[in-house]
C-alpha positions in Angstrom: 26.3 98.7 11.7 23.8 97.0 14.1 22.4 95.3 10.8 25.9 94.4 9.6 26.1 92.2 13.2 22.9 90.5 12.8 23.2 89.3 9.5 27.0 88.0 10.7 25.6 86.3 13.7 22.8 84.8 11.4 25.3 83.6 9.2 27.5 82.0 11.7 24.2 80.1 13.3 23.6 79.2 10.0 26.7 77.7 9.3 27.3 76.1 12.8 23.6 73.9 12.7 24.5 72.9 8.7 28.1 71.5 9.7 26.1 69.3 11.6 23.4 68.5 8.8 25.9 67.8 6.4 28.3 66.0 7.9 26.8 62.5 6.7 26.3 59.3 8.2 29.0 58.1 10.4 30.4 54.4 10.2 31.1 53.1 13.1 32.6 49.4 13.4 30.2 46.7 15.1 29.6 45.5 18.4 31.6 42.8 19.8 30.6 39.4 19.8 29.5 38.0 23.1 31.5 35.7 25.4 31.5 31.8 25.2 28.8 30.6 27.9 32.1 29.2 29.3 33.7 32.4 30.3 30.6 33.8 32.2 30.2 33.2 36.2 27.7 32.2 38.3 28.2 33.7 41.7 25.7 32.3 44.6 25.1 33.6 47.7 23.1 32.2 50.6 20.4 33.0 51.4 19.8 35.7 54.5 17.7 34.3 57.5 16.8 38.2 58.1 14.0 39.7 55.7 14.2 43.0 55.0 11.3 45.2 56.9 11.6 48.7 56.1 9.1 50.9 57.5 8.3 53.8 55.6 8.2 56.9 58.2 6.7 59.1 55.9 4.0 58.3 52.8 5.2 59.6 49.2 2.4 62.2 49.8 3.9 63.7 52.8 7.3 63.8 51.0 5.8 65.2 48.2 4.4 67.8 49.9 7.4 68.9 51.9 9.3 69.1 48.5 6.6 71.3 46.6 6.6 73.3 49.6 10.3 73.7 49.7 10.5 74.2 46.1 7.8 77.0 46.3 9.4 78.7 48.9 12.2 80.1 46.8 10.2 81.8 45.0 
């Protein structure tokens, strides 16, 4: 019985991955064509007296750490 239910569930793998292989190649219609340079925008925006200065608090390495740490400790 136990060999009757292997050879089913072999079949049915077997016939699930080959729908696949045989379905063909699939037509699909093609891309649109792009829009007229006219109907694209241009949106400006002035330019900010402030510059960004972010200040890292910690390095990539100390973040690294902490999360290979963390990660390890679930285990």
């Amino acid at each position: 019985m136990r060999r009757l239910q292997q050879l089913s569930m072999v079949a049915v793998l077997t016939l699930m991955l080959a729908t696949g292989a045989l379905a063909g190649i699939m037509e699909t219609p093609p891309a649109p064509e792009a829009p007229p340079a006219a109907a694209t925008v241009t949106i400006e925006t002035p330019p900010s007296d402030q510059q960004a200065s972010a200040v890292p608090s910690e390095s990539l390495a100390e973040v690294a750490l902490n999360l290979l740490q963390s990660a390890l400790s679930m285990f």
